[in-house]
Structures are given as C-alpha cells and as structure tokens.
C-alpha positions in Angstrom: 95.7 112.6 75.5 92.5 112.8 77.0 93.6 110.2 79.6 96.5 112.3 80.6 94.4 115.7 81.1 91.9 113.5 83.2 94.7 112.9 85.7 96.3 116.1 85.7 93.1 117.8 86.7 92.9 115.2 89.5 96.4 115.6 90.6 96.2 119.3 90.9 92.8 119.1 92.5 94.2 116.5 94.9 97.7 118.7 95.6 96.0 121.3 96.0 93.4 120.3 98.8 96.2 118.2 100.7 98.6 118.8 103.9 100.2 115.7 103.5 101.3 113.0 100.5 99.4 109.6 100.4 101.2 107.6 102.9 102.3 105.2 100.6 103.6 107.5 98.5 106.1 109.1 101.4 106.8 104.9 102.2 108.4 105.0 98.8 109.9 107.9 99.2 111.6 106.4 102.4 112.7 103.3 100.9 114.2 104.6 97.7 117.2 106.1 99.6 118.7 102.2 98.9 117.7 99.8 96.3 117.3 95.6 97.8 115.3 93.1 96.0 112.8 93.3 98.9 111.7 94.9 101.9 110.1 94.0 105.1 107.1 94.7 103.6 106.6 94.2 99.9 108.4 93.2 96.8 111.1 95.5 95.5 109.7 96.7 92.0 107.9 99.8 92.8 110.9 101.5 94.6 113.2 100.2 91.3 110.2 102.2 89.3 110.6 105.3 91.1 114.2 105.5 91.7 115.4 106.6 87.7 112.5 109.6 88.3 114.1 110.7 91.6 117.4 110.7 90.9 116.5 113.1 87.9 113.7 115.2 89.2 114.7 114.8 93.4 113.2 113.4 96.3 110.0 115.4 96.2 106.8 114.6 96.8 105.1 115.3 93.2 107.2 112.8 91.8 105.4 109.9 93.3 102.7 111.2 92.6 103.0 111.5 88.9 104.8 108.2 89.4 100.8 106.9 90.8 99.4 108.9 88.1 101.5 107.1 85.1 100.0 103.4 86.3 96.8 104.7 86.3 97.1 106.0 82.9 99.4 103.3 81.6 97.1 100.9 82.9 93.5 102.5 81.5 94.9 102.7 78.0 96.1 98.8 77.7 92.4 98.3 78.9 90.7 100.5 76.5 93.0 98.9 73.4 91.8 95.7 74.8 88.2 96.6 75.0 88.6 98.0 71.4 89.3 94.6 70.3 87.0 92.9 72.3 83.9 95.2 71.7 84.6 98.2 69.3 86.1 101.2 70.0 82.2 102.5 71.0 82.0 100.2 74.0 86.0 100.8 74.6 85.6 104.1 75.4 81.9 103.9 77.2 83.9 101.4 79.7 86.6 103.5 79.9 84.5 106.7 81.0 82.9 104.3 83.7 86.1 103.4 85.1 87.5 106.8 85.4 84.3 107.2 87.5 85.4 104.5 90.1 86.8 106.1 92.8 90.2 104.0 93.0 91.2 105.8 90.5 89.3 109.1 89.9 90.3 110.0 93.9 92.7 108.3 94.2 95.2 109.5 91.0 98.4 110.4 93.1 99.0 107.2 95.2 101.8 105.2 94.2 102.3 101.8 96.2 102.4 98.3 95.1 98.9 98.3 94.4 99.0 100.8 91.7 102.2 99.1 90.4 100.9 96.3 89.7 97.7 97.4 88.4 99.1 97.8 84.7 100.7 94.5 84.9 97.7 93.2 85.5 96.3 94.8 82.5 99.2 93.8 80.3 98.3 90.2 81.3 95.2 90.2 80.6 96.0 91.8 77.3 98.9 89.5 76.4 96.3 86.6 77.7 94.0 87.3 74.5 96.4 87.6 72.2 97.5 84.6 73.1 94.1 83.0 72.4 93.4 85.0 69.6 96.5 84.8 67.4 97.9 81.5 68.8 101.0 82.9 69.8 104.0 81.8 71.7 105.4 85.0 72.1 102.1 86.5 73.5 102.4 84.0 76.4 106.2 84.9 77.3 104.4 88.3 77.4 102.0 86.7 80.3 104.3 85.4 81.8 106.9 88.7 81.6 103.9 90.6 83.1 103.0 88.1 85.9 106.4 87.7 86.8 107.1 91.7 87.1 103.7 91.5 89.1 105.2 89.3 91.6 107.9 91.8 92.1 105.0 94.6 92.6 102.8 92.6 95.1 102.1 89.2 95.6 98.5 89.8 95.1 99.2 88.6 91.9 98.1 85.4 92.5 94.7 86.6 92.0 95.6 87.1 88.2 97.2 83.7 87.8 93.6 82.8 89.1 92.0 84.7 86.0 94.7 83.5 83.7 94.1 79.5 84.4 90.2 80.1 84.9 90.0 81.1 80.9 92.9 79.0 80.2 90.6 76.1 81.6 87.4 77.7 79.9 89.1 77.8 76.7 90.3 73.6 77.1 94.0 75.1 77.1 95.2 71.5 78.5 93.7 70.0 74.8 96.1 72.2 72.5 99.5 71.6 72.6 100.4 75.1 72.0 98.4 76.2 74.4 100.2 74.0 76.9 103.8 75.2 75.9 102.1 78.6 76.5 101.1 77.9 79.8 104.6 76.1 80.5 106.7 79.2 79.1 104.4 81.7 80.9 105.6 79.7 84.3 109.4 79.9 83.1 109.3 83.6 82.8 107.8 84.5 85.3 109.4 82.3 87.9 113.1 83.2 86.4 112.2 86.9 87.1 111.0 86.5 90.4 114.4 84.3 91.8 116.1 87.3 92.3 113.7 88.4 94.8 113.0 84.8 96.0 117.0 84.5 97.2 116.1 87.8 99.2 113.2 86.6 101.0 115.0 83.1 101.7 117.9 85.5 102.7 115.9 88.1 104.9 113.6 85.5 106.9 110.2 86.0 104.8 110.0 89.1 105.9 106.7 90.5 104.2 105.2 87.0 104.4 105.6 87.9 108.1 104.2 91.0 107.7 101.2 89.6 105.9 100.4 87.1 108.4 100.7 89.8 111.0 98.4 92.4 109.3 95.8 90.5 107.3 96.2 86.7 106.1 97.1 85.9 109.7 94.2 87.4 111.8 92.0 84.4 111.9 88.7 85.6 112.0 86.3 83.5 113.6 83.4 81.3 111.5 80.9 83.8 113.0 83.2 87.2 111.7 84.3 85.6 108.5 80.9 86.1 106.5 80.3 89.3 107.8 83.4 90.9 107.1 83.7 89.7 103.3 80.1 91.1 102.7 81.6 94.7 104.3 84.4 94.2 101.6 82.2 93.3 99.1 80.3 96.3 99.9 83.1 98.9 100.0 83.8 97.6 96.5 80.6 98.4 95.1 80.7 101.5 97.0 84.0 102.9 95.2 82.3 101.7 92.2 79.1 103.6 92.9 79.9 106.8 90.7 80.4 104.3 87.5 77.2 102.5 88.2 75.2 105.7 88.4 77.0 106.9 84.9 75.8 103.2 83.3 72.5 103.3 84.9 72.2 107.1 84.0 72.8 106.6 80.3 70.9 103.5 79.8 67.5 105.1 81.3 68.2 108.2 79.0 68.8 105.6 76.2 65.1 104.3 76.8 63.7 107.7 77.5 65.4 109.2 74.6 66.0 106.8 71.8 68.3 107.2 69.0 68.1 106.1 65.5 68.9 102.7 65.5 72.6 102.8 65.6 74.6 101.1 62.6 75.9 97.5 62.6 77.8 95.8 65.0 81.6 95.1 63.8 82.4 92.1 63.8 83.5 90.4 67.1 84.7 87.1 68.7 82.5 84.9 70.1 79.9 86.2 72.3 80.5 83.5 75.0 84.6 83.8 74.4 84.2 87.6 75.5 82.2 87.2 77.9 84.5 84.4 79.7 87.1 86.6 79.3 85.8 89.3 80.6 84.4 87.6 83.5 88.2 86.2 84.4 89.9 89.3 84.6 86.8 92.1 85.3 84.7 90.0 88.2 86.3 86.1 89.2 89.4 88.7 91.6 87.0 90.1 93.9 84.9 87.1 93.8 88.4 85.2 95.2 89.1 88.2 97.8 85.9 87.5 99.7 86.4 83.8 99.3 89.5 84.6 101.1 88.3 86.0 103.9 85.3 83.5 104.4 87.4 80.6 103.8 90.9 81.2 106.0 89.3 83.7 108.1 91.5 86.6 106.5 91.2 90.4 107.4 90.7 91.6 103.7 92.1 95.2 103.4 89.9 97.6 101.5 92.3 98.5 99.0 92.9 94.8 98.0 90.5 95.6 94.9 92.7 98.5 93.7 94.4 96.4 90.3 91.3 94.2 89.9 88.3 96.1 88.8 89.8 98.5 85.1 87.9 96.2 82.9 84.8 95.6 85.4 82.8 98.1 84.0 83.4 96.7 80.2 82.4 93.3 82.0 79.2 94.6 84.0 78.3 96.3 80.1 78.4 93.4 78.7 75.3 91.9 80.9 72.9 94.8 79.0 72.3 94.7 75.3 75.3 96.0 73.3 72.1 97.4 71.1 71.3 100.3 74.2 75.2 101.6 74.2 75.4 101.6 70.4 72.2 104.0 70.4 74.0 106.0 73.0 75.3 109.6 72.0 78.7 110.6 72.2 77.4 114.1 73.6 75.4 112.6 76.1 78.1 110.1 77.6 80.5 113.0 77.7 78.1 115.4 80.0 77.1 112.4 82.3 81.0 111.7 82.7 80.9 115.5 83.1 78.3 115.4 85.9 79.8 112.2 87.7 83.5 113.7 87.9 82.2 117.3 88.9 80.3 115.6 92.0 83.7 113.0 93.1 85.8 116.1 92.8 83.1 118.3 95.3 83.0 115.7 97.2 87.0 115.1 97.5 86.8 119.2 98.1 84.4 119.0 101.1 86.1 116.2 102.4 89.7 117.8 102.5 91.1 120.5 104.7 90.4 123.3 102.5 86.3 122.2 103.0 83.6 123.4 105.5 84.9 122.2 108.8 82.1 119.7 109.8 82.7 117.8 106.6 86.5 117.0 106.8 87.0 113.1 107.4 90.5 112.1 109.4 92.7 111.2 106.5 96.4 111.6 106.6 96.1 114.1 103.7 94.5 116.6 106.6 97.8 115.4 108.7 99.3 118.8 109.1 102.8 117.3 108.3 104.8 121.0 107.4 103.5 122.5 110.4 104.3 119.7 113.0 107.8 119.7 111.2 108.2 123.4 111.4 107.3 123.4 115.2 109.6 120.7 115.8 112.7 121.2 113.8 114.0 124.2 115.8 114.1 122.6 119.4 115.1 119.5 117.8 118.2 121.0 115.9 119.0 122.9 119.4 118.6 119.9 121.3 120.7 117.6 119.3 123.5 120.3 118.7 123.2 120.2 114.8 120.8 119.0 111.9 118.6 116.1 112.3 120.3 112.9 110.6 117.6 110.2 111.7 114.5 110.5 112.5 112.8 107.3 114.2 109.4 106.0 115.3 106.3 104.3 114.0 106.7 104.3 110.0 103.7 106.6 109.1 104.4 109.4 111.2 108.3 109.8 111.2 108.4 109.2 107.0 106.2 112.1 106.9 108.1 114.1 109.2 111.7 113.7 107.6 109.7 114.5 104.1 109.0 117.6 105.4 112.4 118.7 107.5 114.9 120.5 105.3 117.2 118.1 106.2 115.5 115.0 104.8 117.0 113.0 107.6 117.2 109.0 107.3 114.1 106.8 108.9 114.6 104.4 111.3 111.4 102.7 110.9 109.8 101.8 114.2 113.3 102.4 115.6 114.1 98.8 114.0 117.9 98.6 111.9 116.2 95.6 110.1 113.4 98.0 108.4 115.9 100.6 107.7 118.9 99.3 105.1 119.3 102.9 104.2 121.0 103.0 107.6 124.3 101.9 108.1 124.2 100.1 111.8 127.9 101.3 112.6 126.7 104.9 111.6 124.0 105.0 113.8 125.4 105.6 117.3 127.4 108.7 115.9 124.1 110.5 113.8 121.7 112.6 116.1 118.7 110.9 116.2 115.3 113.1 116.7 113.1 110.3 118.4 109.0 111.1 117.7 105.6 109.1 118.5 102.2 109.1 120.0 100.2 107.6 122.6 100.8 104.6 124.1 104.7 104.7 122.3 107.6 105.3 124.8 111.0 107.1 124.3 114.1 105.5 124.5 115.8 104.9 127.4 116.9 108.1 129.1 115.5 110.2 126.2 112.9 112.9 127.9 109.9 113.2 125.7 108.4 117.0 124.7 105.0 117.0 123.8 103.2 118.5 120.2 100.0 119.0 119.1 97.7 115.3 118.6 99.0 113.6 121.9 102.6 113.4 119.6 106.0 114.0 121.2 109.6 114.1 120.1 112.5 113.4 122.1 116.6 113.8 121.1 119.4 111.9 121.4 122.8 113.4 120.3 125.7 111.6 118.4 128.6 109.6 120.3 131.2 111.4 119.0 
C-alpha cells in the first residue's frame, strides 16, 4: 500500500508538469497497434504487456504510464520480501526508502519501455536465485530460468543478470552439487524454450535490433583514448541518479552517531554473513561494474539509462558495508522525515525543471515538447490539404509518434517513412491512405511533396491518397 501511494503522488506530480508522454512510452503506444514477436528495435514482451490494458482502458497515454508505474512497484516489493529474508524486515524497508530516493525510479515513475520491463524480472531472478540456494530447490531454478527467459523477451540486457546469476552460482561452488547443476541446466532449458519464439523472428526479420544495437551503442567503437573516459561519465551519472539515496543513508547514519538510540534489540537470525554479502554484491553492484567494463573493453557507447533494472537492491548492498548495529538504532520516525525531506526536494526539483517552473530553470526534455499544440496547429491545414482525416503520419520516430498521439485521428506511423518499421501498416494500403509527411532540419520531404514550416525549424508536408 505504501508503495502504491508513493507512485501515484509521482505520477500525478509528473502528469501534471508534462506536455508530452515519455518517449518510450508513446513508442509503445505506436507499436501496440499489431502484436510480432519482435520489432526493429527490441524484443516483443513489453508491447504483449501493454496490449490486455489498452484494449480495455484505450490507446491513451495514462495507461503506459500506470503500465511504467506497475514495474516499478512490482519490482520494489519482490526486492523488499527479498531483503526481508536476507536482513530483517528493519533493513528491508531502510533499503527500500533509499531506493525510492534514486532517481530512476522516484522521477522517473511513468516511463514504460523495455528497461522498466525487465526491471522486475530481474528482481524475480534474483529472488528465485536465493531460494534456490536457500531451500535447494528445483522448482526455484525453473523460476530463474522462467524469469530470465521472459527477460530476454523484455531486453537483451539480460545478459547482465545471467552475469549475477553464474557469479554467485560460482561463489557458492554450484558446479560441486549435483542439484545445483541440474538447477543451472533446467534454468538454461526454460529460458532458451521461451525465448525461440522470438529467436525464429529475429532469424526471420534479419537481426533487426542486433542491427540497431550495433548502430546506436555496441557498434560505435570508441577509441582506446575515449573508452576510459566515457565509462567513468557513466559511472558518474550512476552515482548521480543515486545521489538523493546516498544523502538519505549518509543523513541517518550521522544522526545515528549524533543522536544515539538505546541499543536496539537482537539481531534475527540470518544466513551467513559472507553468503549475503555475495549475493548481494551479484545482483546490487557486479551490473554496473560489467556496463563500464563494456564500454572500456569493446569500446561501446554505454547509454545512461542502461543502469535502469540493475541498481533496486544497491542500496540494501551499499548498507550492508556499515554496521547493521547503526540502522538497527535508527528510528522509524526519523527514517520517515529524511525520506520525507529527500522526496520533497526530487519532486521541487522535477517542478523547476518542467514547463510549469521559472523559465530559466526548464531543461530541454521531450516532456516540455509542446506535442498538443504543434498537433492542434497542424491538423487543420493538414486535413484541408489531404482532402480528409490524416491516416498516416510519417517521419523520424520520436516526433511523428508524438504527433499521431495527439491528433484526434490517431493516424498510423510510418516510422522514419520505412514499411519495414511499421507492420501496423499494410504495404498495399499505403499508396491509397493520405499521408501527413512531418520532420526537422536537415530531413527532406518526399519527392514532390512541398514542405510548410512550424514552430522549432519542424515542417509538415501532404500527400493525398491514389484513389
């Protein structure tokens, strides 16, 4: 309960300061109109997620965003059971207020992409992982591998918790238990049985989003010089989003030492010390550690959001480095007004930052994109133009998906003007709809097609049906 009013204060703070939907989110929105086991650029299991919830509630926009918010939550409470039985439910829900304090999350609680997808897979593997250790149980690993094999279908990112899974695996001498090697073996099954559907596609459909990987980040190449450099920046962002939750646990343990308590009751019993710890480390810090590994060793252009379904049990991981003595002395009361404090200053910040703040403060985002305005302006001249309502809309991906959100219509989008991006568009359709052509600088019309211009150097340009 107190996980889901966290996020609905965030996602009617966030609604209400925005012009425009995440751009992920309006992506989704896009690619729902027809269901594939892939598309040219991700996996297919996100869109499968969201398409029950729009065909009851509609193609709007505040259904991917309680779609975003539903990971997070999902996600936060597998972590905070986990955490329970790791370290208590004390230290369950400390970590938990630090990680509602990290700003992938806490500004950040209506995106929904494949990141957020596979963030409480992740967390279900990780969870399942334990178990298996703990109880020695066979079904626990077909539940790793039924959670890395739905992560696959989210994002292939996934890898990174395979990483975690073998690290402990390896920690723990999996390869000396026989059990724990049929574990290991069956996880693989699973998993790989629930990803051939999508495999089939991608042999099918060219590799398309290991193409579009290549051409957007693990491609780029960096050179030697570049490659250290940019994977410290990384690193750095990372600690940045985590900023708020390090000034919470920083925060409390100085008022701990300032302010002791009675010396707090006894410890309930827990595993191992060094078992936890392992753990922890596997799924809480060894991810990002790999993500700048990958940029200084291949040279990759690591995207900033990378670390989005990596860090929910960092913060019971970066606890577990201070004596578990300090958080047990810690109030209740006290953890609940520095939480207080930390959320009040993300949420002035997100305030300032937005359209609805002092003008000098707003940072270009594309929730300042004034998306219902532009398609307001447009949609007359267009519909006059083309002789009836727009049925297409093409151009580059971010700004045409935005546009046909907003239009009355909801017109198809031909992403990038490209059939092969587009199966909600049938190709011997196309050359009867009326297409409304729009783009920016340095992006031409089609042939023959005379561009009007719009506000932001955009323009938009018609061409009628063949009938």
């Amino acid at each position: 309960m107190a996980l889901a009013l966290w996020a609905a204060v965030w996602l009617l703070m966030l609604a209400s300061t925005s012009l425009s939907p995440p751009v992920d989110n309006v992506e989704q929105l896009t690619w729902v109109r027809t269901l594939a086991w892939g598309y040219y650029k991700h996996p297919p299991l996100p869109t499968f997620l969201l398409w029950p919830l729009v065909q009851v509630f509609g193609l709007h926009e505040w259904v991917a965003s309680l779609a975003g918010a539903l990971t997070i939550v999902t996600a936060l409470f597998v972590c905070w059971r986990l955490t329970s039985e790791l370290r208590g439910a004390k230290m369950a829900g400390l970590a938990t207020l630090g990680t509602l304090c990290i700003t992938y999350y806490s500004g950040r609680t209506y995106y929904y992409n494949h990141n957020m997808v596979l963030l409480p897979l992740v967390a279900g593997a990780a969870w399942c992982c334990w178990r298996a250790f703990r109880d020695r149980s066979l079904p626990a690993w077909l539940g790793v591998g039924t959670m890395l094999g739905l992560g696959a279908l989210a994002k292939y990112q996934v890898g990174l918790a395979v990483a975690s899974l073998l690290f402990f695996w390896w920690s723990q001498r999996g390869w000396r238990d026989p059990l724990h090697r049929r574990g290991l073996a069956g996880a693989a099954l699973v998993a790989g049985l629930i990803f051939v559907p999508h495999g089939l596609w991608l042999v099918t459909h060219d590799f398309a989003p290991l193409h579009y990987a290549m051409r957007t980040s693990l491609g780029t190449a960096l050179s030697a010089g570049h490659r250290l450099l940019h994977s410290l920046n990384w690193l750095g962002d990372q600690i940045g989003r985590m900023a708020p939750a390090l000034l919470l646990g920083t925060g409390l343990l100085a008022w701990t030492r300032w302010r002791p308590n009675p010396a707090p009751p006894p410890a309930p019993p827990a595993p191992s010390p060094d078992v936890v710890s392992v753990f922890l480390f596997s799924w809480g810090l060894l991810p990002l550690v790999l993500i700048a590994l990958l940029g200084v060793l291949i040279g990759a252009e690591l995207q900033l959001q990378w670390g989005t379904a990596f860090v929910p049990l960092t913060c019971a991981w970066l606890m577990e480095q201070a004596p578990r003595g300090r958080w047990r002395q810690l109030r209740w009361r006290d953890a609940l007004l520095g939480f207080a404090a930390v959320q009040i200053m993300l949420a002035t910040f997100s305030w300032a930052t937005s359209p609805m703040g002092p003008q000098a403060l707003v940072i270009h985002h594309n929730r300042n994109f004034p998306s219902q305005a532009l398609a307001d302006q447009l949609g007359p001249a267009a519909r006059a133009a083309l002789g009836g309502p727009i049925e297409v809309i093409a151009g580059p991906a971010q700004l045409a998906e935005a546009l046909a959100l907003r239009l009355p219509e909801r017109p198809l989008v031909l992403i990038d003007g490209r059939i092969d991006f587009s199966p909600w568009i049938a190709p011997d359709r196309l050359a009867r709809q009326r297409v409304l052509w729009v783009g920016g600088p340095g992006e031409l019309p089609p042939a023959g097609a005379v561009p009007h211009m719009l506000p932001g150097a955009l323009w938009w340009a018609a061409r009628k049906s063949a009938d």
